[in-house]
C-alpha positions as CSV (number, residue, x, y, z in Angstrom):
1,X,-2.5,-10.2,-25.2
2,X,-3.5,-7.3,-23.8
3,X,-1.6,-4.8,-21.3
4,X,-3.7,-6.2,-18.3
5,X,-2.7,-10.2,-18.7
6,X,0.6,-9.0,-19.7
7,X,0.9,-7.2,-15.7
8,X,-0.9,-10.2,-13.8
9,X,1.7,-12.1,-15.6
10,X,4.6,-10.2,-14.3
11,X,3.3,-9.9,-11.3
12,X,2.9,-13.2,-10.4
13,X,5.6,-14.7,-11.9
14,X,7.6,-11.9,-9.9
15,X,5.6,-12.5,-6.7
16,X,6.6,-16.3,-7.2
17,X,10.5,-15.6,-7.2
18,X,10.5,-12.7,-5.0
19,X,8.3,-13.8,-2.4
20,X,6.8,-11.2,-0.4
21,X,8.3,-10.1,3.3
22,X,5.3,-9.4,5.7
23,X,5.5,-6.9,7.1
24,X,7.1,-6.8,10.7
25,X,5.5,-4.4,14.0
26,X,7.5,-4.5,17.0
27,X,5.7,-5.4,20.4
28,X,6.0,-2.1,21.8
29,X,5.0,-0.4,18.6
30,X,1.0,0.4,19.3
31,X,-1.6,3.7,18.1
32,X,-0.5,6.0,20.3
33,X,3.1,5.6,18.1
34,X,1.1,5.3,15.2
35,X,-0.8,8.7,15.7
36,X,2.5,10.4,16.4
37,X,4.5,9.5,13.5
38,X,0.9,10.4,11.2
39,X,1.0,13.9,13.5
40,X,4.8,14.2,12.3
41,X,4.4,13.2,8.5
42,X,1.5,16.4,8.4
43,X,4.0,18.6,9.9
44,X,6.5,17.9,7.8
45,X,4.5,17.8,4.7
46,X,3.5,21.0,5.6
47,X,6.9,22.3,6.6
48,X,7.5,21.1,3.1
49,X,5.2,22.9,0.9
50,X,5.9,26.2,2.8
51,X,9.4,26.6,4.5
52,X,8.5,29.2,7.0
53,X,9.9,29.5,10.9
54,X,7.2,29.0,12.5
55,X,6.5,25.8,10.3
56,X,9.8,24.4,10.7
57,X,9.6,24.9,14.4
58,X,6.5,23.6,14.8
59,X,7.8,20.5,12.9
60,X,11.0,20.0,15.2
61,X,8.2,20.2,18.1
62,X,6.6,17.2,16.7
63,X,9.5,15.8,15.6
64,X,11.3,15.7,19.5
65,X,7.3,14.8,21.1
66,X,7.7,11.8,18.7
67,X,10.8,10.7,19.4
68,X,10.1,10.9,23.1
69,X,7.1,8.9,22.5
70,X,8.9,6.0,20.6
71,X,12.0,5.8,23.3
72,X,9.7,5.4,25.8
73,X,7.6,3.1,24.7
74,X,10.3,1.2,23.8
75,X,12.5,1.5,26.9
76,X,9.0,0.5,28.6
77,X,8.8,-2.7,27.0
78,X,12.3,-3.7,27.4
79,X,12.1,-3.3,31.2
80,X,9.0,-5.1,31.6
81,X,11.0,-7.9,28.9
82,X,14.0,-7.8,30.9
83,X,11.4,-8.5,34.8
84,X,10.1,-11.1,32.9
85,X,14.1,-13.0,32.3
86,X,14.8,-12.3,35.6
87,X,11.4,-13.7,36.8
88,X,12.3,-16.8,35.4
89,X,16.1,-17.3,36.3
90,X,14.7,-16.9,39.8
91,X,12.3,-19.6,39.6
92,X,15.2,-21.7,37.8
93,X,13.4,-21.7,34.9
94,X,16.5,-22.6,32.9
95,X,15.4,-23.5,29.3
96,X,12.7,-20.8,29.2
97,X,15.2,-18.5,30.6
98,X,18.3,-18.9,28.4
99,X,15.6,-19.5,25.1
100,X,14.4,-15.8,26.2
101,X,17.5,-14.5,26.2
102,X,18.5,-16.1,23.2
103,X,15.5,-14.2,21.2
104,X,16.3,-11.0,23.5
105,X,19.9,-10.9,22.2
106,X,18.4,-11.6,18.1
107,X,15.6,-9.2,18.2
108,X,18.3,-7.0,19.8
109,X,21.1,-7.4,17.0
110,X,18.3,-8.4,13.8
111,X,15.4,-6.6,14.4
112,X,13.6,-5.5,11.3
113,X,13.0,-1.8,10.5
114,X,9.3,-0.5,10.1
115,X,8.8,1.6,7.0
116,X,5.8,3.6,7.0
């Protein structure tokens, strides 16, 4: 056996056990988020290699215009999630409305992390 069948063994064998998690992206998460945190990894790569002041302040620029980004994107989507609950305990939607709520309060609580 050679080193290449010996690592597609392992591999699957590994991949059988294991199982793979796919990978979870939030609603609210789209490519304007995308572009900010690849804007933020160059800055800080580069605030990295050379650890000037004008680097790290230009990264902590990023960082904050990022951050703002993400909250409201976020904060965006969770209004327009929480008009759409209300929408429907107005039109006594009961099931839909205490089902949404239910996934509200578990995306809320056990909502994945994206690594990038």
């Amino acid at each position: 056996m050679n080193g290449e069948s010996i690592k597609s063994v392992i591999l699957e064998s590994a991949e059988e056990t294991i199982k793979t998690r796919e990978k979870y992206v939030h609603e609210w998460w789209d490519e304007e988020c995308r572009a900010a945190i690849s804007r933020n990894n160059i800055t800080r790569k580069k605030c990295l290699q050379k650890r000037t002041r004008v680097n790290q302040e230009q990264y902590m620029q990023v960082r904050k215009e990022t951050n703002k980004i993400r909250k409201e994107k976020k904060k965006h989507w969770l209004n327009n999630r929480i008009k759409q609950v209300e929408k429907l305990h107005k039109q006594n939607e009961t099931r839909k409305f205490f089902k949404d709520i239910q996934t509200f309060q578990n995306d809320r609580y056990n909502s994945p992390h994206i690594y990038l």
